[in-house]
FISE-354791 format. One record per residue: residue number from 0; residue in three letters; y, z, x of N, C-alpha, C in turn. Coordinates in steps of 0.02 Angstrom, whole numbers, padded with zeros to 5 digits. Atoms other than C-alpha are relative to their C-alpha. Last residue first. Layout:
<recs>
[rec NUM; "ALA"; [Y; Z; X]; [Y; Z; X]; [Y; Z; X]]
...
</recs>
This chain:
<recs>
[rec 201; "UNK"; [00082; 00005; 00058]; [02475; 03013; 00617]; [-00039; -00044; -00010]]
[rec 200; "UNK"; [00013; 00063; 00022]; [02594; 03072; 00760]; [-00052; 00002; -00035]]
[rec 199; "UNK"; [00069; 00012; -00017]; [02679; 03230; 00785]; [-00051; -00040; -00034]]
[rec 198; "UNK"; [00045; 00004; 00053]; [02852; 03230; 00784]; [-00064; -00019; 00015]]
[rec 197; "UNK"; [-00004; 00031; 00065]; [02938; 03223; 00945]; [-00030; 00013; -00042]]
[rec 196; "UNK"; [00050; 00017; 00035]; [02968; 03330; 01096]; [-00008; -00011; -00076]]
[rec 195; "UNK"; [00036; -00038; 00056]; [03152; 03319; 01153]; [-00075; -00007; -00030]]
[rec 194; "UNK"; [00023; 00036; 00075]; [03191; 03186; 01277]; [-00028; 00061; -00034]]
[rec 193; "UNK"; [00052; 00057; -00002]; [03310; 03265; 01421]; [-00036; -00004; -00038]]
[rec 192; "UNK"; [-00002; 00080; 00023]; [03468; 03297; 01401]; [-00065; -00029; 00013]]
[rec 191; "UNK"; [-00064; 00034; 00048]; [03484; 03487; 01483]; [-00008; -00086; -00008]]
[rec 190; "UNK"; [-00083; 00004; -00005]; [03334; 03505; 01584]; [00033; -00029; -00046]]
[rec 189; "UNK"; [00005; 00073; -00032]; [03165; 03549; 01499]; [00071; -00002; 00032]]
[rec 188; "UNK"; [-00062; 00057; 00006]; [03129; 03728; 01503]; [-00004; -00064; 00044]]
[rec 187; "UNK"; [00047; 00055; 00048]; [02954; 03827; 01563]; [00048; -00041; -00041]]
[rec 186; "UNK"; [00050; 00042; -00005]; [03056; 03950; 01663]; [-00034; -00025; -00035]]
[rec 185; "UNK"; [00062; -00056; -00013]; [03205; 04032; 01581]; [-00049; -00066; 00028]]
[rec 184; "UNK"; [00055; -00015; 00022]; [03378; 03949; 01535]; [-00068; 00021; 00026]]
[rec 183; "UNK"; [-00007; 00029; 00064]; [03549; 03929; 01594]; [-00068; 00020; -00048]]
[rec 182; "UNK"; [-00008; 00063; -00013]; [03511; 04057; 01754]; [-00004; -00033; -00086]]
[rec 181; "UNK"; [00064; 00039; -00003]; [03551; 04233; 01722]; [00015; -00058; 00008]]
[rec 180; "UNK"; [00028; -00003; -00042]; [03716; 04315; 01781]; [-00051; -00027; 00022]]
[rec 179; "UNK"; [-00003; 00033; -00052]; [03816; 04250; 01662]; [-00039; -00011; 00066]]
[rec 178; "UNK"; [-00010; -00016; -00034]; [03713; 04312; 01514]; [00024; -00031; 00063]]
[rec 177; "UNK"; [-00086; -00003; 00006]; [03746; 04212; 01352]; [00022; 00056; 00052]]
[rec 176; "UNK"; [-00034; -00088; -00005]; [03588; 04144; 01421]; [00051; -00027; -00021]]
[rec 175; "UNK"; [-00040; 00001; -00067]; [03529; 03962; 01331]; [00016; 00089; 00016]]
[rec 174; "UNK"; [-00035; -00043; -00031]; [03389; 03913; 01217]; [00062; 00004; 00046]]
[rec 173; "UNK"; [-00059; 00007; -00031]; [03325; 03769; 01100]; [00016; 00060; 00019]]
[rec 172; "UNK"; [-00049; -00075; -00015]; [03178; 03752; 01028]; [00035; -00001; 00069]]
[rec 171; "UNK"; [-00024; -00025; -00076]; [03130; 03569; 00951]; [00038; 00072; 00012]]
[rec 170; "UNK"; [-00031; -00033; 00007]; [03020; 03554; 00790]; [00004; -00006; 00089]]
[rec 169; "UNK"; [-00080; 00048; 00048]; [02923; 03403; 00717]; [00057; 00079; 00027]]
[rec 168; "UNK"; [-00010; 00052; -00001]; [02746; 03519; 00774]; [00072; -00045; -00030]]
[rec 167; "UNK"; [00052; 00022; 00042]; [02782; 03691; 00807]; [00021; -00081; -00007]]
[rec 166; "UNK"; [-00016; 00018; 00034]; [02868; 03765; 00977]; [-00073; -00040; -00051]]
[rec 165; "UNK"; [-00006; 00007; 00063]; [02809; 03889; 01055]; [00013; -00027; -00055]]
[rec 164; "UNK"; [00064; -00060; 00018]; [02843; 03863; 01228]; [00045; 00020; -00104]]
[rec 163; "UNK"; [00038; 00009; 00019]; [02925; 03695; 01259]; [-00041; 00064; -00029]]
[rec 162; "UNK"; [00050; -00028; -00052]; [03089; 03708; 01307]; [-00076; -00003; -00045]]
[rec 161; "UNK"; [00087; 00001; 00060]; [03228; 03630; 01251]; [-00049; 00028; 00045]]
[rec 160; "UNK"; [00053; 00041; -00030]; [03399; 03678; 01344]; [-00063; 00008; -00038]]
[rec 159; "UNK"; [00068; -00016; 00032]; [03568; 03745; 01268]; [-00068; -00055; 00049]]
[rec 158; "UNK"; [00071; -00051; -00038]; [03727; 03736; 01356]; [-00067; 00002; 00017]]
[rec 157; "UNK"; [-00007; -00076; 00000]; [03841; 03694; 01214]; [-00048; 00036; 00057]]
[rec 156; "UNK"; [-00069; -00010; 00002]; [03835; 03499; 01248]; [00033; 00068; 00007]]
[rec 155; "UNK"; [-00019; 00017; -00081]; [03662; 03511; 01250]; [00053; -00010; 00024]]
[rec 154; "UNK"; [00058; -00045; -00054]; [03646; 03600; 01104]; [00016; -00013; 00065]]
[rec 153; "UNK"; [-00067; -00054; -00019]; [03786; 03472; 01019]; [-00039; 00074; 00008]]
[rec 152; "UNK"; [-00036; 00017; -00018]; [03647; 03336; 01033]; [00082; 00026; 00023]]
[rec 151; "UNK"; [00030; 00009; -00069]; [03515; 03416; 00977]; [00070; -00010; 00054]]
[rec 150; "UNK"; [-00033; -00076; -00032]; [03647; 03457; 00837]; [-00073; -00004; 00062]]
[rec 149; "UNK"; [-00088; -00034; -00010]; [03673; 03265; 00797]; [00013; 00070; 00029]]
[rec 148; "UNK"; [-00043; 00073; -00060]; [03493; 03189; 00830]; [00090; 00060; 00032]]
[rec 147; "UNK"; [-00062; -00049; 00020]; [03416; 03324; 00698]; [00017; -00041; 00057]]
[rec 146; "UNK"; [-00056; 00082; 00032]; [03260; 03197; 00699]; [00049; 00040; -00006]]
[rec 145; "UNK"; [00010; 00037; -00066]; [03150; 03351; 00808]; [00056; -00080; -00023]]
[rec 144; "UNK"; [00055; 00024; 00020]; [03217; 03490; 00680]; [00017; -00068; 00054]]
[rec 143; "UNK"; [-00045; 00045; 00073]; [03304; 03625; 00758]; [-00038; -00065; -00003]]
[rec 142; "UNK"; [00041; 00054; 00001]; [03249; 03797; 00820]; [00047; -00059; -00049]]
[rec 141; "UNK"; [00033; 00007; 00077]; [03332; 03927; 00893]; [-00019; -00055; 00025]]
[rec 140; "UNK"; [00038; 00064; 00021]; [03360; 04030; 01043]; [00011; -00014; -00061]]
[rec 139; "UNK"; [00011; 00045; 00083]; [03496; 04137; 01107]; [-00040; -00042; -00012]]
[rec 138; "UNK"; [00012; 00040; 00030]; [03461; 04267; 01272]; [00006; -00032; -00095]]
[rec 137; "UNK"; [00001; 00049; -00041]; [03523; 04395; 01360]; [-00008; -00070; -00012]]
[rec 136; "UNK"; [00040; 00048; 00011]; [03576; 04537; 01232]; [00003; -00061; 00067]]
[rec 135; "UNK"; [00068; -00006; -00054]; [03666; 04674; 01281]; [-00039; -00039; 00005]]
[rec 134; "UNK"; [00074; -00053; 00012]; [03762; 04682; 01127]; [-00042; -00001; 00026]]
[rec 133; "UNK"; [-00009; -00082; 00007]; [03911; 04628; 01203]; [-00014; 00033; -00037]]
[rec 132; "UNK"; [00006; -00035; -00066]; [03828; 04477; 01255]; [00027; 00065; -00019]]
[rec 131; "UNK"; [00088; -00016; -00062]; [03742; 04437; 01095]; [00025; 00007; 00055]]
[rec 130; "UNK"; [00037; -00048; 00020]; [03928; 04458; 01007]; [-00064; 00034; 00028]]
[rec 129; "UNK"; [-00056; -00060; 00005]; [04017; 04352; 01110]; [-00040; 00055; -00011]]
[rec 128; "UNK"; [00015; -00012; -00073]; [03872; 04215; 01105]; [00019; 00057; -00006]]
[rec 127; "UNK"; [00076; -00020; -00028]; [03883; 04221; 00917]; [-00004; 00034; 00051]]
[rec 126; "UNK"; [-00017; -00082; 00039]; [04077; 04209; 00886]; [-00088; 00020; 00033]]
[rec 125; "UNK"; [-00036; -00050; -00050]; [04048; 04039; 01014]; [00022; 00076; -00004]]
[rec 124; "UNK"; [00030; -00031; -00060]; [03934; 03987; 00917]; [-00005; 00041; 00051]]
[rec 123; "UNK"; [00050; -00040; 00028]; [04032; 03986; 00755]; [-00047; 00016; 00047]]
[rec 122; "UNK"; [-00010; -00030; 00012]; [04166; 03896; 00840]; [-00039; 00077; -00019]]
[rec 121; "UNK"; [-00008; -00018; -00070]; [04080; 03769; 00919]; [00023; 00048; 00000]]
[rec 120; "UNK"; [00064; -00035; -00024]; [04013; 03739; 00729]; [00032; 00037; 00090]]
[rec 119; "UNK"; [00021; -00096; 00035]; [04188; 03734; 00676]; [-00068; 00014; 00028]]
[rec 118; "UNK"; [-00034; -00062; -00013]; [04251; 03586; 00775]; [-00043; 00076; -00016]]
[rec 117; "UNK"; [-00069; 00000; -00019]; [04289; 03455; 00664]; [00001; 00063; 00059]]
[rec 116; "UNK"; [-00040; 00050; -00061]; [04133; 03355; 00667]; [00055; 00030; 00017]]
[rec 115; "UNK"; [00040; 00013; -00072]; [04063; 03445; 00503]; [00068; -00052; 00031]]
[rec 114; "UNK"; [-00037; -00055; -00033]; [04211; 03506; 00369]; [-00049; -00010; 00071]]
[rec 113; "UNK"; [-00059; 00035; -00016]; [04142; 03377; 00227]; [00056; 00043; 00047]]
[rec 112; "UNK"; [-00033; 00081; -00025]; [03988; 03430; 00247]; [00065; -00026; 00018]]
[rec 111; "UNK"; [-00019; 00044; 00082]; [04002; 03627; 00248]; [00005; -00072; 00037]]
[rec 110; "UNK"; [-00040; 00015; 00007]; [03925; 03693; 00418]; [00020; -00061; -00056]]
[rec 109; "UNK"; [-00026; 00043; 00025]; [03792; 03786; 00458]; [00053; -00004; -00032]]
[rec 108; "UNK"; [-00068; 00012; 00041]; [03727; 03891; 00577]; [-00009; -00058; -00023]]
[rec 107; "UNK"; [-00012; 00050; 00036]; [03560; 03983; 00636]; [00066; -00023; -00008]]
[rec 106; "UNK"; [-00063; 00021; 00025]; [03512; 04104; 00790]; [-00019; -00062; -00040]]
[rec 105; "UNK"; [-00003; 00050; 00030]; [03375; 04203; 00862]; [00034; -00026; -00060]]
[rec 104; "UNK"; [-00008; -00004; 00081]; [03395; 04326; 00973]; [-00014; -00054; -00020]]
[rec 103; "UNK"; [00007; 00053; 00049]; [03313; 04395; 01122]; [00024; 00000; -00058]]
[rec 102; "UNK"; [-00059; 00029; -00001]; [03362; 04553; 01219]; [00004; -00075; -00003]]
[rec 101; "UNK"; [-00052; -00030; 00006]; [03241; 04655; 01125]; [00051; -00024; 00052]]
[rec 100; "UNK"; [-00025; -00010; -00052]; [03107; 04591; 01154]; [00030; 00047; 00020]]
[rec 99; "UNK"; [00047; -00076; -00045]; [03032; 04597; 00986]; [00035; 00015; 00076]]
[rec 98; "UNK"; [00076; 00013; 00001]; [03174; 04469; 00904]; [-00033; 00069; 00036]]
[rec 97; "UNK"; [00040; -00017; -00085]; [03358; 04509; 00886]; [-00070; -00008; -00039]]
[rec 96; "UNK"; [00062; -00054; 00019]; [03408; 04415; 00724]; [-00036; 00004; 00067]]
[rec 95; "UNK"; [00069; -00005; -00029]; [03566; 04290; 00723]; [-00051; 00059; -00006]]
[rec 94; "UNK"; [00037; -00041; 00000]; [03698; 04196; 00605]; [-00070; 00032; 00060]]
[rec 93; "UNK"; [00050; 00001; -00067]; [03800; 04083; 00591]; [-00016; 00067; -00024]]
[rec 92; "UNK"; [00043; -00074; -00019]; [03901; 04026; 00429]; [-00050; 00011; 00054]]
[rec 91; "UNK"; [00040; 00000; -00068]; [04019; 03887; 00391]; [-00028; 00067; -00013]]
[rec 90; "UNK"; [00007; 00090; -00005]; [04131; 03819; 00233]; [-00046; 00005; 00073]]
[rec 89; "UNK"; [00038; -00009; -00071]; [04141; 03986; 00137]; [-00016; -00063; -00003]]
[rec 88; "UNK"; [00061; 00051; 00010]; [04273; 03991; -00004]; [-00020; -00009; 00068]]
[rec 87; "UNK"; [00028; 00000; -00067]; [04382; 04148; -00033]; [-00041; -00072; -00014]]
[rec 86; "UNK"; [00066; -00007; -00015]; [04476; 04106; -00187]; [-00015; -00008; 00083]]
[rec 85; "UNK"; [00008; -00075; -00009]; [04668; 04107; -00219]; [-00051; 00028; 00023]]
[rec 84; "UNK"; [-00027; -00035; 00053]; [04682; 03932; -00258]; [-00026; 00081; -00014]]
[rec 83; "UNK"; [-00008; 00048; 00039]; [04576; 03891; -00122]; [00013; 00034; -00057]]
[rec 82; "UNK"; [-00035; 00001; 00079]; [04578; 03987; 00044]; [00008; -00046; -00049]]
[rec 81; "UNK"; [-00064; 00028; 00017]; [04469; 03930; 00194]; [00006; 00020; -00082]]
[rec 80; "UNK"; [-00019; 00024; 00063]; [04310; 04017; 00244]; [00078; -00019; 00009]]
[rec 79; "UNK"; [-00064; 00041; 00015]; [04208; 04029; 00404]; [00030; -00017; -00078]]
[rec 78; "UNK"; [-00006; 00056; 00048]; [04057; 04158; 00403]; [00068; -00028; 00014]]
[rec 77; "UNK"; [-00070; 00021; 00041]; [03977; 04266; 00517]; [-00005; -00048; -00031]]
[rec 76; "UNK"; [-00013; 00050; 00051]; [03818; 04364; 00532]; [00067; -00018; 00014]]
[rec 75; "UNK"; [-00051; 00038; 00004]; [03729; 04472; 00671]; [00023; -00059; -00054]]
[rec 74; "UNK"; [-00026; 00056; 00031]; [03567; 04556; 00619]; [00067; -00008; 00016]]
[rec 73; "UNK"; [00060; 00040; 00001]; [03516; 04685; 00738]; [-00004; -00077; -00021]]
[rec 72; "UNK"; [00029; -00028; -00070]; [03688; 04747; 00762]; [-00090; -00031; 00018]]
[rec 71; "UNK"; [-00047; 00036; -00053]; [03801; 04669; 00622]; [-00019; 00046; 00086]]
[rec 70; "UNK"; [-00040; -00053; -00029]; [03688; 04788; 00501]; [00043; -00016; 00056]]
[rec 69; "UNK"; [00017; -00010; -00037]; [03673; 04656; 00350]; [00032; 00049; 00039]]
[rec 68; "UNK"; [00004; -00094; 00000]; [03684; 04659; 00184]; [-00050; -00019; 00070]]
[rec 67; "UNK"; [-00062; -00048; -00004]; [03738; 04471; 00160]; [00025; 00063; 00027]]
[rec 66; "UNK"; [-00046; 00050; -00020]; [03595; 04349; 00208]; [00066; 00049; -00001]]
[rec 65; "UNK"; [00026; -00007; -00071]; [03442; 04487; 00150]; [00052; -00022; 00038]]
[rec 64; "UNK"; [-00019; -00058; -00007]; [03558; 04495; -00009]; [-00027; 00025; 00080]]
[rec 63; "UNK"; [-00071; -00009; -00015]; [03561; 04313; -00040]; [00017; 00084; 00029]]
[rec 62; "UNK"; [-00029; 00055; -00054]; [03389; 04281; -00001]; [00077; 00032; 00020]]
[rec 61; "UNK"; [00043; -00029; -00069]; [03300; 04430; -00120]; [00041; -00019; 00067]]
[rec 60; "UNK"; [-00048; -00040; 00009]; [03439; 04347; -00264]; [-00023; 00056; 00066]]
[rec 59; "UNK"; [00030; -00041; 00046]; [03355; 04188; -00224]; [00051; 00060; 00008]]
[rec 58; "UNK"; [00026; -00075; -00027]; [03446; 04052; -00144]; [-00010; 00057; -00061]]
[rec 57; "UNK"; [-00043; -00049; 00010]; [03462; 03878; -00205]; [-00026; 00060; 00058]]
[rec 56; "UNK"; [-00062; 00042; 00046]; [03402; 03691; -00170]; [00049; 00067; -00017]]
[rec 55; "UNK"; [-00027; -00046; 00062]; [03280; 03730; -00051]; [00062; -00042; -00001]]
[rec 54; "UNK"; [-00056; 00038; 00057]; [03199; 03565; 00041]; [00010; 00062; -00058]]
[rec 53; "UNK"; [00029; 00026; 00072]; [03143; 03661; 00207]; [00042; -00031; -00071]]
[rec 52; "UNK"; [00063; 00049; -00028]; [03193; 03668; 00392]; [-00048; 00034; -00074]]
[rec 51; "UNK"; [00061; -00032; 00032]; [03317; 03795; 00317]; [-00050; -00016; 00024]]
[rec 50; "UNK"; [-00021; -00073; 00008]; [03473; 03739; 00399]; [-00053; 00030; -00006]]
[rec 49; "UNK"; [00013; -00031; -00059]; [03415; 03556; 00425]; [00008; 00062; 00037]]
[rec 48; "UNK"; [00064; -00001; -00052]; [03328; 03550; 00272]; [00040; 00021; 00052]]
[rec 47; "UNK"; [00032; -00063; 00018]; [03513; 03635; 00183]; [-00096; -00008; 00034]]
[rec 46; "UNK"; [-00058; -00047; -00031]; [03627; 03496; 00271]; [-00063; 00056; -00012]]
[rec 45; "UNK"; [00032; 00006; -00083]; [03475; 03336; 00228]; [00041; 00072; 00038]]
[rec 44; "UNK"; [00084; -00001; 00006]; [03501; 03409; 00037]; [-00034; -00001; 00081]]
[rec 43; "UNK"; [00068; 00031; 00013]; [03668; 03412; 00041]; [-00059; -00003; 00013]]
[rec 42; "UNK"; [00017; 00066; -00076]; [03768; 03550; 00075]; [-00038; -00029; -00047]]
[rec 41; "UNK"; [-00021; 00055; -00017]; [03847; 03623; -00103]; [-00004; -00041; 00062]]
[rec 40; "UNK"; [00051; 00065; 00061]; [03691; 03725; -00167]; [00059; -00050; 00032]]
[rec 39; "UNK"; [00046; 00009; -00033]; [03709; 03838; 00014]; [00015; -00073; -00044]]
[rec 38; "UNK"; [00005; 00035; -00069]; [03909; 03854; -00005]; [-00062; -00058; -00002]]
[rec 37; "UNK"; [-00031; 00046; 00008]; [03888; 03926; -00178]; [00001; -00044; 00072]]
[rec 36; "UNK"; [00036; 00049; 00060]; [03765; 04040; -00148]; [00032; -00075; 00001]]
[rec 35; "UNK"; [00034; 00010; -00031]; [03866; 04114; 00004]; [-00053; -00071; -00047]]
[rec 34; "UNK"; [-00032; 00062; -00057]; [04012; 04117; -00098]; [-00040; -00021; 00017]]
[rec 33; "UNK"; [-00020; 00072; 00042]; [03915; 04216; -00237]; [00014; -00062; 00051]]
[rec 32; "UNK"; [00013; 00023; 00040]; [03857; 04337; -00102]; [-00006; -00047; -00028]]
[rec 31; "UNK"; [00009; 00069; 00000]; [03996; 04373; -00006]; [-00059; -00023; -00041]]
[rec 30; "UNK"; [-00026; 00052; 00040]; [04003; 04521; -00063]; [00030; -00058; -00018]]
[rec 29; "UNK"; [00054; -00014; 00045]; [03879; 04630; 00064]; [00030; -00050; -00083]]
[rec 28; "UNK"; [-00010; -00050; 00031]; [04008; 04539; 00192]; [-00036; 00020; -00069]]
[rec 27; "UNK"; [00012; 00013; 00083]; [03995; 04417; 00319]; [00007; 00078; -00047]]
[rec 26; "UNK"; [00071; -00016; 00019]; [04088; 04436; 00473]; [00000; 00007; -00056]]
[rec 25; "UNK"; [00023; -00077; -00026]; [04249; 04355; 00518]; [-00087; 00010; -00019]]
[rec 24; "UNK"; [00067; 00001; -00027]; [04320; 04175; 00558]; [00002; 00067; -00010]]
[rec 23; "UNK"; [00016; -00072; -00018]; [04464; 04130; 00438]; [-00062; 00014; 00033]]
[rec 22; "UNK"; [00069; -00017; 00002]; [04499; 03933; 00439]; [-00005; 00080; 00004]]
[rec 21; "UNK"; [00031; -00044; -00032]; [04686; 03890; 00391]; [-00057; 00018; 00002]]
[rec 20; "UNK"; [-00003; -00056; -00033]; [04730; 03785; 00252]; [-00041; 00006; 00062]]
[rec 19; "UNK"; [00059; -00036; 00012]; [04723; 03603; 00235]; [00001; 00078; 00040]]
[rec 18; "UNK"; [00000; -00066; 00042]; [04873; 03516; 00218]; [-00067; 00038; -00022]]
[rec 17; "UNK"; [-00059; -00028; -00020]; [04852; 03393; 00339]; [00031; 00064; -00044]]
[rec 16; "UNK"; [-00093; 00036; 00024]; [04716; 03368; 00333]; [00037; 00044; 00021]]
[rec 15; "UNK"; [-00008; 00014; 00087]; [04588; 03442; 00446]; [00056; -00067; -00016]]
[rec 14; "UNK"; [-00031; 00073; 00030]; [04601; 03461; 00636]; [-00023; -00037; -00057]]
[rec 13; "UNK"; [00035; 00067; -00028]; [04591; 03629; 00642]; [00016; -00057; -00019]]
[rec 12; "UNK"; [-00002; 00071; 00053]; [04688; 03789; 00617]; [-00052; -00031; 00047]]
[rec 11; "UNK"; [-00015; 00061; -00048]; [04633; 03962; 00680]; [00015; -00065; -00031]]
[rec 10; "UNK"; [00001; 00074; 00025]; [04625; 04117; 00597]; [00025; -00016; 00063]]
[rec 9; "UNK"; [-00041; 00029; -00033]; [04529; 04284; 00687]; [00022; -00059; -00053]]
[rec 8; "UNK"; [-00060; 00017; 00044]; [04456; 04405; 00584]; [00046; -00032; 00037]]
[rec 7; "UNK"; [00026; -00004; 00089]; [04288; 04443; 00647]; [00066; -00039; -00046]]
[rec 6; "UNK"; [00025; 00027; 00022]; [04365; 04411; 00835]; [-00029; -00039; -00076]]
[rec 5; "UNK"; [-00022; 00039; 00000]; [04444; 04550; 00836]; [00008; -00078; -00023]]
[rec 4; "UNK"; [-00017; -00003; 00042]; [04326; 04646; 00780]; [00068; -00037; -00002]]
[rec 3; "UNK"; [00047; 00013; 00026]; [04223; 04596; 00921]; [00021; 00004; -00076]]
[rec 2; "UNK"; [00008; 00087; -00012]; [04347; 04619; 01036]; [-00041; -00024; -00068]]
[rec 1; "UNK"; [-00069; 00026; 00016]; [04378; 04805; 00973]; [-00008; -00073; -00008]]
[rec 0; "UNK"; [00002; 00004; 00072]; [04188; 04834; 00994]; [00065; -00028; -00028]]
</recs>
């Protein structure tokens, strides 16, 4: 648990400007909230489909509170923020939700536009894993949309392998253990890099 709270509140720089504060990585907090809000409406439109795998534009007050008020045991959350004129401001967020299994989860992140490429998502994954292993957990899946090119692409880079079960049409799922012991991914996986199933033709 120590690690883990460690972790929550770690800074790190990145390769920003040059005068760009410090990143804070911890867990989210029932007042984050506003931030959170704020974050979602400032991705763009293709940032919040490929987050949502739908075209919202806000979050409901139901949303934001399901997203905040969590028990960092079933629900796992963090967030990345950088200081601005005194203000917390959130520029990343992951997140996961054990499934029926029970040592299945299923994971989201995103990452403020102008703050992609640098880094932070590898970051935000890597708080994840951590967490789903020392909560017993064996497995991370999610889902990401089949034209998502760029985080297909840093899946397989992180590990991750597509696999075919369950997935819905225009959607690739992505797993990997964050158990050493298991093998990268489970029977019925494609190997690492190979063609993602596509959109479904009309």
């Amino acid at each position: 648990m120590n690690v883990l709270l460690h972790l929550a509140n770690r800074l790190f720089p990145f390769p920003g400007p040059a005068d760009a504060a410090p990143v804070t990585l911890r867990r989210v907090r029932p007042d984050d909230a506003e931030a959170l809000r704020c974050f979602v409406r400032a991705l763009s439109p293709a940032s919040r489909r490929q987050r949502f795998h739908a075209a919202l534009n806000d979050l409901s007050e139901t949303m934001l509170k399901a997203l905040t008020c969590v028990d960092q045991r079933e629900h796992v959350a963090f967030v990345l923020t950088v200081a601005e004129h005194g203000t917390e401001r959130i520029v990343g967020e992951a997140r996961y939700a054990v499934v029926g299994d029970r040592e299945t989860a299923e994971f989201g992140i995103a990452v403020a536009d102008p703050f992609q490429g640098l880094g932070l998502a590898r970051r935000l994954l890597a708080a994840l894993i951590d967490a789903a292993r020392a909560g017993g957990l064996h497995w991370l899946v999610g889902e990401v949309l089949a034209g998502n090119s760029r985080m297909l692409a840093f899946m397989r880079r992180c590990g991750f392998v597509a696999t075919t079960r369950g997935v819905d049409p225009g959607v690739v799922r992505v797993e990997r253990s964050v158990d050493p012991s298991l093998p990268p991914a489970r029977a019925g996986s494609r190997v690492p890099g190979s063609s993602p199933p596509g959109p479904p033709r009309r």
